[in-house]
C-alpha positions in Angstrom: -60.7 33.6 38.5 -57.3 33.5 40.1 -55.0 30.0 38.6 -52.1 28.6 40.3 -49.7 25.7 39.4 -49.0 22.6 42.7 -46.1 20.2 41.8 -47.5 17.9 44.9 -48.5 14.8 43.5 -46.5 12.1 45.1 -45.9 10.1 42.1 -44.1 12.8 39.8 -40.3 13.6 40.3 -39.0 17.7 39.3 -35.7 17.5 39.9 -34.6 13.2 38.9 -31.5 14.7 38.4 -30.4 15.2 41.8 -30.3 11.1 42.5 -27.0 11.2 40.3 -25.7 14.4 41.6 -26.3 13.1 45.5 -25.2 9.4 44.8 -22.0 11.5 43.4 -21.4 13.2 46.4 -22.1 10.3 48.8 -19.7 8.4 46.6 -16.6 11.1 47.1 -17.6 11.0 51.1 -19.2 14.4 51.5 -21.4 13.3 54.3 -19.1 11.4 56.0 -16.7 14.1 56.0 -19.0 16.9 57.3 -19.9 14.8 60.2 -16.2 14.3 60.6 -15.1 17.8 60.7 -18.3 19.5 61.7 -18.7 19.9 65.4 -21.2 22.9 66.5 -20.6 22.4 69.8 -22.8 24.5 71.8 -25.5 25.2 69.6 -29.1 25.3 71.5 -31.9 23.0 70.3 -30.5 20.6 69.1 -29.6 23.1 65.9 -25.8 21.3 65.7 -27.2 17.3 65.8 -27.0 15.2 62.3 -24.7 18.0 60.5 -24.1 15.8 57.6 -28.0 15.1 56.9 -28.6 18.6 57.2 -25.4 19.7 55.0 -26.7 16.9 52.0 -30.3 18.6 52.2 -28.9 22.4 52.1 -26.3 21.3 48.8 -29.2 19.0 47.2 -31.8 22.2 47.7 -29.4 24.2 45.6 -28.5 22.2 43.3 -32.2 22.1 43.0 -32.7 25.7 42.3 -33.1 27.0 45.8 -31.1 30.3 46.7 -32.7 30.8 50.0 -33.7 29.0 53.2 -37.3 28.8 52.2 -36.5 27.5 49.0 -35.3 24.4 50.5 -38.7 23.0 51.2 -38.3 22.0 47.6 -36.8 18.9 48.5 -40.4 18.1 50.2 -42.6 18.6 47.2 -43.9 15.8 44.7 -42.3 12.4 45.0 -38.7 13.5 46.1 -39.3 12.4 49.7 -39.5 8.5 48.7 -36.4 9.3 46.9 -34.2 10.8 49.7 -34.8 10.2 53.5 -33.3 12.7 56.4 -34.3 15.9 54.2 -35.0 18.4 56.8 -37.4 21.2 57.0 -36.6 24.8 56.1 -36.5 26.2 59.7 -34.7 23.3 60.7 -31.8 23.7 58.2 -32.3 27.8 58.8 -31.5 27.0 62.6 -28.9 24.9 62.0 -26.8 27.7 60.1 -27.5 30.6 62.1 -25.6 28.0 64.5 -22.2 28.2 62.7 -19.3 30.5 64.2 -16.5 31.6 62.3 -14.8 28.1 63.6 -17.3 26.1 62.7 -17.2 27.4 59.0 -13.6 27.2 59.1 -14.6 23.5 59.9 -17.0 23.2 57.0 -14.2 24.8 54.5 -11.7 21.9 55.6 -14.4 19.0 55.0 -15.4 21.2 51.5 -11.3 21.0 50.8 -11.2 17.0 51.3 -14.3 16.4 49.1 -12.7 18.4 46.6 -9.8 16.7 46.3 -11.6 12.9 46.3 -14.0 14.5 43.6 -11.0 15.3 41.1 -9.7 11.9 41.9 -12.7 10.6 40.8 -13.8 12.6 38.2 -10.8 13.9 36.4 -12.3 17.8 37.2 -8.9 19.0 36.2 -6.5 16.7 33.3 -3.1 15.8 34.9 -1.3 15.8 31.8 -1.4 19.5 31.0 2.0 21.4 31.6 0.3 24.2 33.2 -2.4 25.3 35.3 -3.9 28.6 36.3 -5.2 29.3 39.7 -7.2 32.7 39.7 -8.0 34.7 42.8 -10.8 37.5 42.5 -13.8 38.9 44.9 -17.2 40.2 44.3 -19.7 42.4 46.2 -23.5 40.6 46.2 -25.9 42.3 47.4 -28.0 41.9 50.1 -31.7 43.5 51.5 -31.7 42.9 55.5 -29.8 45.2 57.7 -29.9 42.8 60.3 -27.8 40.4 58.3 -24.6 39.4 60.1 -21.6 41.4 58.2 -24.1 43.0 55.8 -22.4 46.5 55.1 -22.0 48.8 52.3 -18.2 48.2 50.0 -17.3 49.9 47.3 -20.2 49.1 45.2 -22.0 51.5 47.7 -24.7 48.7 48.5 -25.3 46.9 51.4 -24.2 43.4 50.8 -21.5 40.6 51.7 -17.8 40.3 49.8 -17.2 37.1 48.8 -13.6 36.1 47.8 -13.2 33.2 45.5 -10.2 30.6 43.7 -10.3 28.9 40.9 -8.5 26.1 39.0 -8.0 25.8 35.2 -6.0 24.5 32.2 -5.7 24.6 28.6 -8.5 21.5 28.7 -11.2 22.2 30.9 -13.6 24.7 33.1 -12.4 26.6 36.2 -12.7 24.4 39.1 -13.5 26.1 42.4 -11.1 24.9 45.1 -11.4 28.0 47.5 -13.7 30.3 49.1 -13.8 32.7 51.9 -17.2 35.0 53.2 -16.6 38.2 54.5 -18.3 41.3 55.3 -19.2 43.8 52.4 -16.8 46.7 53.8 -13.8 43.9 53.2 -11.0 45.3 50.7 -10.9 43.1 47.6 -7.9 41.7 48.9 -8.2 41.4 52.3 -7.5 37.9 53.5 -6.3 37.0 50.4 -2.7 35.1 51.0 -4.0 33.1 53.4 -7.2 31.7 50.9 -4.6 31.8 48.4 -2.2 29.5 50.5 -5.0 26.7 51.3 -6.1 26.8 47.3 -2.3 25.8 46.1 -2.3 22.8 49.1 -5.3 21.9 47.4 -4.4 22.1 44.1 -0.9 19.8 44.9 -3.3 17.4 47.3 -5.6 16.8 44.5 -2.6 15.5 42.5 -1.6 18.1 40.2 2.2 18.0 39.7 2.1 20.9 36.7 3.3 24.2 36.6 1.2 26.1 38.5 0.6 30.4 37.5 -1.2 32.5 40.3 -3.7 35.0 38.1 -4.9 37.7 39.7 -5.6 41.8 39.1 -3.7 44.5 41.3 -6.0 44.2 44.7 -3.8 41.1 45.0 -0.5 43.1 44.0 1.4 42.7 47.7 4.5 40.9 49.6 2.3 38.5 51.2 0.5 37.0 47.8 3.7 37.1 46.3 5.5 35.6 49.1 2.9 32.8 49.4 3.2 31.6 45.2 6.8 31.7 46.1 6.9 29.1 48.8 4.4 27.0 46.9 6.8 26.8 44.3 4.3 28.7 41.4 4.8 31.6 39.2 2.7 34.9 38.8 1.3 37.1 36.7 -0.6 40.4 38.5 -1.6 42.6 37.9 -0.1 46.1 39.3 -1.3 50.0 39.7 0.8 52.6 38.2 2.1 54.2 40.8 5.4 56.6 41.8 7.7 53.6 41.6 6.2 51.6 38.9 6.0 55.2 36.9 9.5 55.8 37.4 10.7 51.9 36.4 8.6 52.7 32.8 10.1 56.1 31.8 13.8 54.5 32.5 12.8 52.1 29.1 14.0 53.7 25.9 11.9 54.4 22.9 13.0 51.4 20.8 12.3 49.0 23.3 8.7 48.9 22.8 7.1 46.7 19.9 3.6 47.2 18.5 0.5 44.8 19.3 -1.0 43.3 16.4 -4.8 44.0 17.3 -7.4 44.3 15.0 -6.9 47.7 14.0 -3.1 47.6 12.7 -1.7 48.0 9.7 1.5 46.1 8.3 3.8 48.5 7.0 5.7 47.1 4.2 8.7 49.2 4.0 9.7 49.1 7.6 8.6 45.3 8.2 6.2 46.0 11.1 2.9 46.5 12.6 1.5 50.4 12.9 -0.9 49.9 16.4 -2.4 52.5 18.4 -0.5 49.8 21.4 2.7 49.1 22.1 4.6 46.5 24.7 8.0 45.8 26.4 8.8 44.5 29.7 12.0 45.9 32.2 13.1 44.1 35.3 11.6 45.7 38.3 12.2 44.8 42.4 8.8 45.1 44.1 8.6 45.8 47.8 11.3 47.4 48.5 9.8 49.1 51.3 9.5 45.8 53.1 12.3 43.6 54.4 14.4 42.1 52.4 12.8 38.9 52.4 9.9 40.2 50.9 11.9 42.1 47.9 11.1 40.2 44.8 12.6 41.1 41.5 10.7 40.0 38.2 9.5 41.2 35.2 7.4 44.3 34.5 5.8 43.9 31.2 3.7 47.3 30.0 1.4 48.0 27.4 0.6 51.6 26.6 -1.8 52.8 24.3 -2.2 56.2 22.0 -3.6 58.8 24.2 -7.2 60.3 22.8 -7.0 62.7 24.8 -3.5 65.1 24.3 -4.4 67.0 27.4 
């Protein structure tokens, strides 16, 4: 005897937290700014009609749980459709993104940006009062199983998938905040696209009014002229990240021996008669002038801190 579990009954609610979550995010506007911004002009079927309905029913499906298109007919089971009115069906919402160009998305992201910023506003997301934030950049491969699937190609995680890049905000006093977020094909370099992301996160970050220091994180796929030139003009420092290559090589073997001091990590020992730490790492830092190959604008001279470690390995 085969058993199977139906949450239909019309009087029961799964998901009641979503009427707090929804009545949030028609509070900050989110509707009324997708139907603002959102224009799919030229869509067939009437896929592009009543973008903002469609919009709440795709975010409240995943909050929900759903993480695919046919997961969204969760918003139609049990007593969720006395709760919320426009939810649309799975093939409808389905149609209704296959329907978004790269403008139209471009659209969406400028709408996501606003609601963003009304959301801190009214939510203290991110604590004014703190000196400093961090805004991290960083990208991930996720993989994906049709090969049919628009920009669905294999990166260097050698599977077919998309390459998502992503920007977060963060202090001392709370989580990362997501502020920016770019889709792109799996073959994508990590940090393909990234200055210009990187630019609309920091207009963001000041628009959502955040008047601290602001530090640009990121690891060396984000080590070039245009990142750096872009934290520059936005007023914020940076710390990234950088591969050792012919230049950086040469800039380290110019720093003399007693320059370097050791790490105190787990594994030291304090020696007594010299007054320091015996570690299997050492660090020091040298003034270096990055892209130099560029024009001169783009020359930017800062500090180079190194850590090296004990090699295991003598050959």
């Amino acid at each position: 005897m085969e058993l199977f579990a139906a949450f239909d009954d019309p009087d029961l609610i799964a998901h009641a937290g979503l009427i707090p979550t929804i009545r949030l995010a028609e509070r900050c506007g989110l509707p009324a700014l997708v139907a603002q911004k959102v224009r799919l002009t030229g869509a067939k079927n009437g896929a592009g009609t009543a973008a903002d309905t469609k919009a709440m029913s795709i975010v409240g499906g995943m909050v929900a749980g759903a993480d695919s298109i046919d997961d969204l007919d969760i918003l139609r089971h049990g007593g969720l459709p006395r709760l919320f009115g426009g939810v649309r069906a799975p093939s409808t919402l389905g149609s209704f993104l296959r329907a978004f160009t790269w403008g139209h998305v471009r659209q969406l992201e400028s709408a996501a940006r606003a609601f963003t910023c009304r959301l801190a506003a009214h939510t203290g997301l991110v604590p004014r009062r703190d000196e400093v934030v961090f805004v991290d950049i960083d990208s991930k491969g996720k993989q994906v199983y049709g090969p049919a699937k628009q920009g669905a190609s294999f990166g260097y995680t050698k599977q077919r998938g998309l390459h998502f890049q992503i920007v977060t905000v963060k202090t001392s006093t709370c989580a990362p905040v997501i502020v920016a977020t770019r889709l792109r094909k799996g073959s994508a370099g990590s940090g393909k696209g990234a200055a210009s992301l990187l630019r609309e996160a920091l207009a963001t970050v000041r628009a959502m009014g955040i008047t601290a220091h602001i530090v640009v994180r990121a690891d060396s796929a984000y080590f070039s002229h245009k990142v750096v030139d872009v934290c520059r003009k936005a007023g914020a420092a940076f710390s990234l990240a950088v591969a050792v290559k012919k230049t950086i090589r040469e800039a380290i073997m110019q720093i003399p021996e007693d320059a370097w001091t050791p790490i105190k990590y787990a594994s030291a020992a304090w020696d007594a008669e010299e007054e320091r730490w015996i570690s299997d790492a050492e660090i020091t830092e040298i003034e270096f002038t990055a892209f130099t190959s560029k024009k001169k604008a783009f020359h930017t001279t800062a500090r180079l801190i190194v850590r090296r470690v004990k090699r295991l390995n003598p050959k």
